[in-house]
C-alpha atoms as one frame of an Amber mdcrd trajectory, in Angstrom:
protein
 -54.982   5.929 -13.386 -56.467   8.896 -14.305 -58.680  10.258 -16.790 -60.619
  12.914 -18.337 -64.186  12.968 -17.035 -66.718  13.776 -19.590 -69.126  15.102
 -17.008 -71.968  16.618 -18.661 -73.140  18.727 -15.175 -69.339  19.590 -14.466
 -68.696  21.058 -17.649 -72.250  22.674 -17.347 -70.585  24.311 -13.949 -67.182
  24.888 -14.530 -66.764  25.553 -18.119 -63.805  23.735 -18.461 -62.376  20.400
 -18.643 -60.769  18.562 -15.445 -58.513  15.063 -15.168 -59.343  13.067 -12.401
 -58.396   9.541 -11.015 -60.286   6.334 -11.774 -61.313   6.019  -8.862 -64.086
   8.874 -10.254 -63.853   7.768 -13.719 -64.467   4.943 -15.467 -62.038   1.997
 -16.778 -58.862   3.489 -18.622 -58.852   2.781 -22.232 -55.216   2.235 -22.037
 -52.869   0.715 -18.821 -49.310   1.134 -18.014 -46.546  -1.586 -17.032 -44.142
  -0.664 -14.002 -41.209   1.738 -15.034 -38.057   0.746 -16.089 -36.157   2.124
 -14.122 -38.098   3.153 -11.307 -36.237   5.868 -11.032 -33.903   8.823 -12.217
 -31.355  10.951 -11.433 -30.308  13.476 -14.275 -28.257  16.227 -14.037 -28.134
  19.541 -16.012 -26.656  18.865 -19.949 -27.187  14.864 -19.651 -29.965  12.900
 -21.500 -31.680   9.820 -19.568 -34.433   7.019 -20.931 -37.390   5.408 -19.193
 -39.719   2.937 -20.579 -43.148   1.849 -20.365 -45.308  -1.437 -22.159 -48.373
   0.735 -22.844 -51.707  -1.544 -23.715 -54.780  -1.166 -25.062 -58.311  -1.883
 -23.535 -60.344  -0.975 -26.029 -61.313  -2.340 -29.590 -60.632   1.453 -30.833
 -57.751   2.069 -32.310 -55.329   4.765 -30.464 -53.343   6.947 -31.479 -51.573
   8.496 -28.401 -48.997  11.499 -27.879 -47.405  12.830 -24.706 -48.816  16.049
 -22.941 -46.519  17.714 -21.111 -48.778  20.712 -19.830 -51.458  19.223 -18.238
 -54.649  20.749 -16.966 -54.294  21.828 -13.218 -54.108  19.835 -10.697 -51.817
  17.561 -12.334 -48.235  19.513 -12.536 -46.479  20.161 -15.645 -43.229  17.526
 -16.654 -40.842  19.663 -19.319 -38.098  18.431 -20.375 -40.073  15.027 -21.164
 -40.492  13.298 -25.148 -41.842  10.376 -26.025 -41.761   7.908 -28.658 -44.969
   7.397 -31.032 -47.345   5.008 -29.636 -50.051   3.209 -32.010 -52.500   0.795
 -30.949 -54.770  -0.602 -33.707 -56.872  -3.012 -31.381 -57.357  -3.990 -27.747
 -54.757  -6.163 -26.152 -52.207  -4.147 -28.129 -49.466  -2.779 -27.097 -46.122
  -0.582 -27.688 -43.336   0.490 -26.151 -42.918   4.020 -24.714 -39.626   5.204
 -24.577 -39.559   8.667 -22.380 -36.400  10.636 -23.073 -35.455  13.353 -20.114
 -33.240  16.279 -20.806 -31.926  17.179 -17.635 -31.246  21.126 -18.765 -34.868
  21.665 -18.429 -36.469  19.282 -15.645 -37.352  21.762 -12.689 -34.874  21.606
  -9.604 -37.781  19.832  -7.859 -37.497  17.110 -10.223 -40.491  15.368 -11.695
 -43.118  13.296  -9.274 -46.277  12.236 -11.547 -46.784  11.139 -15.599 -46.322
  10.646 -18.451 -49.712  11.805 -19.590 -50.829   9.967 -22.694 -53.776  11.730
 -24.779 -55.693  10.331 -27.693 -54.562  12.829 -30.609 -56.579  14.985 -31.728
 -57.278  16.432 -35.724 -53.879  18.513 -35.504 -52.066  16.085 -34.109 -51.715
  17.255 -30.537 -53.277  16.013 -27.301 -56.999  15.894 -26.611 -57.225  16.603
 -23.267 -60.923  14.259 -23.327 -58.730  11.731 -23.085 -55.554  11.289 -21.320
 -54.285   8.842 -18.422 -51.193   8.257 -16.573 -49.553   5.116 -14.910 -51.139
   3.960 -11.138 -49.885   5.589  -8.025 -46.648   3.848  -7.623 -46.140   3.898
 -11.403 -45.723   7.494 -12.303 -42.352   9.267 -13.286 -40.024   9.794 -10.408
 -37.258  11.633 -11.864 -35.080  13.584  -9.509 -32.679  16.527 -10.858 -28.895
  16.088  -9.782 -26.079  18.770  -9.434 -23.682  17.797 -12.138 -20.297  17.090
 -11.086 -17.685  19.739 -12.253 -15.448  18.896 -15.368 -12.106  17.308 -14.318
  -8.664  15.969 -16.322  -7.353  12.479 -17.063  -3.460  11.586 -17.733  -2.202
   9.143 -19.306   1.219   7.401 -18.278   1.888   7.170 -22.178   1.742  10.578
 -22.936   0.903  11.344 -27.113   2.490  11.505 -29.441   4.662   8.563 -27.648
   3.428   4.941 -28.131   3.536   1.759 -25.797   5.394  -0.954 -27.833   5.409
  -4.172 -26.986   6.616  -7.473 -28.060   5.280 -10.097 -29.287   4.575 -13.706
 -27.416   7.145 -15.489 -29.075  10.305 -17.430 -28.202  14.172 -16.489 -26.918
  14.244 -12.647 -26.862  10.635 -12.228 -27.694   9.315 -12.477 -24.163   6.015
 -11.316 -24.524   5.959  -9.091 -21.517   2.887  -7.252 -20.384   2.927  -3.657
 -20.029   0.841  -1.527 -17.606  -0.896   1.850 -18.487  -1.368   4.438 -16.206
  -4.819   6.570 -16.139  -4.433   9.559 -13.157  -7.680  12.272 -12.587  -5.042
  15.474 -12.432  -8.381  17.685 -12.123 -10.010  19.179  -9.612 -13.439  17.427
  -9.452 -13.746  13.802  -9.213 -14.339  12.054 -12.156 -18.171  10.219 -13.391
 -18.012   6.295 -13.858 -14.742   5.876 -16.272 -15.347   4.119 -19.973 -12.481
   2.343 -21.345 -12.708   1.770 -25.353 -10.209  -1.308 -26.790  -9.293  -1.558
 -29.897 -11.737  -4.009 -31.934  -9.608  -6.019 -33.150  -8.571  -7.424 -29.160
 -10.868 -10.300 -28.551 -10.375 -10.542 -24.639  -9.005 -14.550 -24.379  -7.894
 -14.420 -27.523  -4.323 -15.683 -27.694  -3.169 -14.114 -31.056  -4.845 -10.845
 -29.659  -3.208  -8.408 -26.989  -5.842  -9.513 -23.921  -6.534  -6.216 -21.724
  -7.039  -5.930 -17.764  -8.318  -3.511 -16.180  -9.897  -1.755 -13.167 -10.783
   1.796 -14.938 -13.939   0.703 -16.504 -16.765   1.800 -14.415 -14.355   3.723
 -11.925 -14.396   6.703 -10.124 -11.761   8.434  -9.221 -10.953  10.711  -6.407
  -8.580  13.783  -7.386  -5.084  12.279  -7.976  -6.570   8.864  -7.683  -4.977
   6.255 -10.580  -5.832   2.980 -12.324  -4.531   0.375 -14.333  -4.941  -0.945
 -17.798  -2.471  -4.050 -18.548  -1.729  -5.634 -22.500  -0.811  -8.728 -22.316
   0.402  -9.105 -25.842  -0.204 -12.074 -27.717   1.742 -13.966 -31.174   0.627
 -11.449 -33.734   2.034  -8.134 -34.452   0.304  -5.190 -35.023  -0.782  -5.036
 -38.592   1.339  -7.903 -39.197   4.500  -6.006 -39.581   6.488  -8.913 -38.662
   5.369 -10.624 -42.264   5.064  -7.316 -44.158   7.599  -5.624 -42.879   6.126
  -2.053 -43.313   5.331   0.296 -40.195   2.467  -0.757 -38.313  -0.334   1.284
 -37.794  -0.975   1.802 -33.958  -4.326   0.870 -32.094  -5.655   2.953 -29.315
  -6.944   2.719 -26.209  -9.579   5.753 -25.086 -10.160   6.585 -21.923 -13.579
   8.742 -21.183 -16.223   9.712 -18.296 -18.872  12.196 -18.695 -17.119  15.220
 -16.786 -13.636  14.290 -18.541 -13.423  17.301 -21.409 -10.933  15.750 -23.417
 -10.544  11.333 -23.322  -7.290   9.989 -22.658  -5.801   8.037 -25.714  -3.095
   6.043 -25.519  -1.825   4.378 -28.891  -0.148   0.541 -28.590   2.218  -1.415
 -31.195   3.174  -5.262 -30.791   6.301  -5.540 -32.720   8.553  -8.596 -33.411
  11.835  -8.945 -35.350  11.678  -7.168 -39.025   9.119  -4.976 -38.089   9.442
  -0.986 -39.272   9.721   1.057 -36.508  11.324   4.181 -35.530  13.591   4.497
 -38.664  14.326   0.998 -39.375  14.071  -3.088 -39.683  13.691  -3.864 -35.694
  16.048  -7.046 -35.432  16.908  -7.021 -31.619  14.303  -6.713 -28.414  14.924
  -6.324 -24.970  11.732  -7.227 -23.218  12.764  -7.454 -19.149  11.440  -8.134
 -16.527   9.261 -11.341 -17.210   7.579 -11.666 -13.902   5.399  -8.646 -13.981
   3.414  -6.052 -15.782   6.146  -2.843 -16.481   4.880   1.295 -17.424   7.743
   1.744 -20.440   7.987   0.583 -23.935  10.082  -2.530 -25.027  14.344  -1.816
 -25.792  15.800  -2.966 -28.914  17.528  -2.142 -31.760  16.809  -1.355 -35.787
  18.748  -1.095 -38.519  18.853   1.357 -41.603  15.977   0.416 -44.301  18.345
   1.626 -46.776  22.656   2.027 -47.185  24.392   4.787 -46.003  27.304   3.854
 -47.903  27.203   0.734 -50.881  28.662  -2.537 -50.171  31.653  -3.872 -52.265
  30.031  -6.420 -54.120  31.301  -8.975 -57.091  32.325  -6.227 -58.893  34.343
  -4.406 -56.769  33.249  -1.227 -54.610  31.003   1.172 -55.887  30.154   4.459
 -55.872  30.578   6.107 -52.381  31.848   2.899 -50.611  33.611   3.885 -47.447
  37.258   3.127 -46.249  36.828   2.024 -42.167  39.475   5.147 -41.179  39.550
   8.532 -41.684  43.132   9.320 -43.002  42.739   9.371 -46.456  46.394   8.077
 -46.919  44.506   4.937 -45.275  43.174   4.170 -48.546  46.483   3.958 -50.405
  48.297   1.927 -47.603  47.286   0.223 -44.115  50.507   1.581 -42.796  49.358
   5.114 -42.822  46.229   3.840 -41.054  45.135   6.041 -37.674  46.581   4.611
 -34.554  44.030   2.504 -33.251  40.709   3.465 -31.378  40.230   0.906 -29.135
  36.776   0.059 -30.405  36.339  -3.558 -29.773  33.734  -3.588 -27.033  36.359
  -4.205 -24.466  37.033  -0.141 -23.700  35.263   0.608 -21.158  35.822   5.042
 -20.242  33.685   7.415 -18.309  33.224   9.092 -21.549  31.234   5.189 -22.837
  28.993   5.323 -19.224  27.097   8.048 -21.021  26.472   7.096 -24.735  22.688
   6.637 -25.182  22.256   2.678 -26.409  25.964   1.827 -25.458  24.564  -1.706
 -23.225  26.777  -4.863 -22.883  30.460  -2.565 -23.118  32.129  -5.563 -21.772
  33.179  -8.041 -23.874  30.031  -8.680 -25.820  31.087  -7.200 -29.026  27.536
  -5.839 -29.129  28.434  -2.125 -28.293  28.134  -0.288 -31.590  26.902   2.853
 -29.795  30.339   3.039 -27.416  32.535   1.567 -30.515  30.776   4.757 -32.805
  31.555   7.280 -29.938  35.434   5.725 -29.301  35.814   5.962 -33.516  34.475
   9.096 -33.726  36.255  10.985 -30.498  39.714   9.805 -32.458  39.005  10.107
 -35.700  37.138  13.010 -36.088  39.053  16.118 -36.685  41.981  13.483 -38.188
  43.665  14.899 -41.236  40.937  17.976 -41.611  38.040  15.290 -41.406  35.112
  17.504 -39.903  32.536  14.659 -39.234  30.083  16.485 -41.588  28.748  15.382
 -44.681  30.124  14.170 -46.277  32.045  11.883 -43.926  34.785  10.037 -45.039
  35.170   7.247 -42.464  32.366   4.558 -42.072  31.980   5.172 -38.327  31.866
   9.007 -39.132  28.751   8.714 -42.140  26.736   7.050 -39.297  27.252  10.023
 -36.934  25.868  12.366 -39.275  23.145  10.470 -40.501  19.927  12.198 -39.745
  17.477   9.601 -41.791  14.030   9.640 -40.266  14.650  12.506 -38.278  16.618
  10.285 -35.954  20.088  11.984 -35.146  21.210   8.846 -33.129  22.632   6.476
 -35.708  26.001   4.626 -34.734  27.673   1.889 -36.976  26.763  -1.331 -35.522
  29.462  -3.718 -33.706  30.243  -6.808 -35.335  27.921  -9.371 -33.331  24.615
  -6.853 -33.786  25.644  -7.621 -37.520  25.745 -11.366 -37.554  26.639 -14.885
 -35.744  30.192 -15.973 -35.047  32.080 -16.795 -37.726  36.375 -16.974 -38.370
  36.870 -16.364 -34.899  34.743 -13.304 -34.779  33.446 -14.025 -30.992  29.999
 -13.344 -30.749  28.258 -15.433 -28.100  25.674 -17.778 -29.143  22.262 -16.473
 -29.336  22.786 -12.934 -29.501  20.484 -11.254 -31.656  21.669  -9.793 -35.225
  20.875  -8.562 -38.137  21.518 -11.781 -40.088  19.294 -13.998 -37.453  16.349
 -11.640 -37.616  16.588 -10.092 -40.813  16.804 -12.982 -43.035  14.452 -11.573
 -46.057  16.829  -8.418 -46.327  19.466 -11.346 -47.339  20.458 -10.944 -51.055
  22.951 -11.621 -53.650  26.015  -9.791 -54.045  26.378 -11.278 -57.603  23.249
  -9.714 -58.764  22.670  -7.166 -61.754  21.062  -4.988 -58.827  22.422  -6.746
 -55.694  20.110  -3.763 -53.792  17.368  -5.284 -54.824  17.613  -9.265 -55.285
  15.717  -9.732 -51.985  12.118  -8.606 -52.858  12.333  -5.969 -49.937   9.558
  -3.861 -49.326   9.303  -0.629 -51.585  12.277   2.051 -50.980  14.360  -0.301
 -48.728  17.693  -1.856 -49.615  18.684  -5.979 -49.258  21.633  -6.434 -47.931
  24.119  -7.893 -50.449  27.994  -7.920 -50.472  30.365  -6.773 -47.718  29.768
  -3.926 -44.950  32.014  -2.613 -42.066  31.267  -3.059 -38.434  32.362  -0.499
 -36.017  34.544  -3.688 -34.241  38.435  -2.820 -34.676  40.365  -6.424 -35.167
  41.766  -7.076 -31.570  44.513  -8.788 -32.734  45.855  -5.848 -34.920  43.764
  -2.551 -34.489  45.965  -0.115 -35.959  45.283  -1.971 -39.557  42.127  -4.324
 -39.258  38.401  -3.998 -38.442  35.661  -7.094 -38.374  33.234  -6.472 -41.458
  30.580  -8.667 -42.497  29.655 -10.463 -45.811  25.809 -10.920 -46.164  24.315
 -13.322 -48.784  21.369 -15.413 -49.190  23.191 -18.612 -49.463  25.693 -18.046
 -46.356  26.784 -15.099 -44.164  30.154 -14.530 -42.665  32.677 -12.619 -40.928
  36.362 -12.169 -41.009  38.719  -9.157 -39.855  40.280  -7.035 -43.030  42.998
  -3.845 -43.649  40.818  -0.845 -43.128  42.116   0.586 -46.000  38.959  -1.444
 -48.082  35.839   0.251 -49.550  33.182  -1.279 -48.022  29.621  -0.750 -47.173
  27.454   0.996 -43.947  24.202   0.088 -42.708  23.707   2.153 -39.650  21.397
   1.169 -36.629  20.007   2.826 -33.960  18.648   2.056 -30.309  15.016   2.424
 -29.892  13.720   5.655 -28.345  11.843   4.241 -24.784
């Protein structure tokens, strides 16, 4: 320790007032604990902490501050502040926290304090009275060249989101999906900090459980890591139950060099979900073995009609005839030629529709079926595909709702289960299936509304077309489907009938 020495004959000599060690002093009035840490490295514009259990010796009460200028020999520590320490009796103690701002420790670093002084009137140190810890004790604190700033990506690059689906059963596979986290600077990156979302309790099974080897990680220039979701049975913001958009949770990725965090934002979604335009009511979610980098496929439908259904009443207002001659609607015989849209077309011109999957057979290719319709219809008798279109394949086309320009009229099993002979394979997911609570009554005052949908969304009531010609006669018929509460169907009909269009849409990966 060391002290001030009230030496009567020294200050008689000198004049002035000089610290010196106990071992020429008396006993300290006050004693230090070992450091915590021991040491520290600080670099310039970073903050560190070191702590001391200072105690009292004395039955005066102390009232100490730090010094930080020191009378020579003992060397100056800037950069240095302390908490307050009080200590009303001996045997009492508190707990010194000394903060170091690395912008102003000398390049040397610091090698002796803290100095503690008894404060005097003002406030400020009395130099009578100061000690520091034991050799062995004192500040080591060593200044660092800070490493230069460097740049994170993310392999789920904003404003695009990493959906996922929920644990669940059949299509809902639950799949977990990997993140991506690259240094594309030119420095190598501090110890990495990875941020969940607080509402992911890690072992949680409702909760997405994250994996990952960024936290605490540095990485080299172009060096990567991992973070993998594995999602669990809730959706995000329980869309599935709501059926309103959820509201994304992020993941932030940081370091201490990094100038702007990483964020990537993460939705669980399950069937009736709002996302990307629509009602989600079909998933694909491969690969079930291992962790994959891109969003969940699937399909949505329209939260509201393009065109109304016919309902008990008859058609209504801006119902739409299946083809677009308009001598169609006074006669099947003056019908189009058929289009060949009954999933079993398969042309180089199909290879290349976005969403066309399954062209084979499946009746699940409303994407190719849309393009087929539209590359023989369109054009047909002055029809110009633009609004407004007056062929139910054709409103679909030029449907721009949500700022989505990819709209098709859905085939006749995305629509519903086989029934009358309709074909669709067991199992294959539909509107009908998924979408139950959009299910309403075509007999209603408001058959739009006799589902208790969420605000500014439409039940699905009465009959609508499906972009499936009837294989059987395809100049005249097309599959549509009826959808009610109490029981769904399907049956082929003339295209000449006004009917109504719910478009759907792939999801954007």
């Amino acid at each position: 320790m060391i002290k001030q020495d009230i030496n009567k004959a020294a200050l008689i000599v000198s004049g002035m007032l000089v610290m010196t060690t106990t071992v020429h002093a008396g006993k300290p009035l006050w004693t230090y604990s070992a450091p915590s840490p021991s040491s520290v490295n600080v670099s310039n514009g970073e903050t560190s902490t070191v702590t001391y259990t200072v105690t009292s010796e004395t039955n005066k009460p102390k009232s100490l501050v730090l010094q930080t200028n020191p009378p020579a020999p003992y060397p100056p520590t800037p950069g240095l502040t302390a908490s307050a320490c009080n200590l009303p009796s001996k045997g009492s103690a508190c707990t010194l926290t000394i903060t170091i701002d690395g912008s102003q420790v000398p390049a040397g670093g610091i090698h002796g304090g803290p100095y503690l002084c008894q404060a005097d009137s003002k406030g400020g140190p009395d130099n009578n009275q100061c000690y520091q810890p034991s050799p062995g004790d004192t500040l080591v604190i060593t200044r660092t060249t800070a490493p230069g700033t460097t740049t994170l990506s993310t392999s789920i690059t904003p404003p695009s989101i990493l959906a996922l689906s929920v644990a669940g059963s059949g299509a809902l596979i639950g799949n977990p999906r990997r993140i991506t986290i690259k240094n594309i600077g030119i420095n190598a990156t501090t110890p990495l900090t990875v941020n969940y979302p607080g509402a992911w309790a890690v072992g949680a099974p409702s909760e997405p459980t994250p994996a990952s080897d960024c936290g605490g990680a540095i990485l080299a220039v172009g060096a990567t890591c991992t973070i993998t979701i594995m999602p669990g049975s809730n959706s995000t913001s329980n869309c599935t139950s709501t059926h309103l958009a959820p509201t994304s949770e992020t993941i932030t990725v940081s370091a201490s060099n990094v100038v702007t965090p990483v964020t990537t934002d993460v939705v669980v979604l399950g069937y009736g979900c709002q996302y990307q335009g629509g009602f989600l009511y079909s998933v694909e979610d491969m690969y079930a073995n291992a962790p994959i980098t891109g969003s969940i496929g699937g399909k949505v439908a329209s939260t509201i009609d393009q065109a109304p259904p016919l309902i008990s009443t008859g058609p209504q207002t801006g119902s739409m005839v299946w083809d677009a001659d308009p001598a169609c609607a006074t006669s099947s015989d003056l019908c189009t030629l058929q289009t060949n849209a009954w999933d079993f077309y398969i042309g180089s011109d199909l290879a290349s529709v976005i969403g066309s999957t399954n062209p084979g057979g499946t009746r699940t290719n409303g994407p190719g079926n849309t393009y087929q319709i539209s590359s023989v219809l369109n054009g047909n008798n002055t029809d110009t595909n633009g609004p407004p279109a007056n062929y139910a394949a054709g409103v679909c086309v030029s449907y721009t709702g949500e700022n989505y320009t990819d709209w098709y009229l859905p085939a006749i099993c995305e629509i519903g289960p086989d029934s009358n002979g309709s074909g669709c394979t067991p199992g294959t997911q539909n509107m009908v299936d998924n979408l139950s609570f959009l299910l309403g009554d075509w007999s209603a005052t408001t058959p739009s509304a006799s589902c208790s949908p969420p605000s500014t969304t439409d039940c699905l009531a009465g009959y609508y077309w499906s972009s499936t010609e009837f294989s059987g006669d395809p100049q005249y018929g097309a599959w549509l489907q009826y959808f009610a509460s109490s029981r769904s169907l399907q049956h082929g009909d003339v295209k000449l009938k006004q009917l109504g269009v719910r478009c759907s849409r792939a999801l954007t990966i």
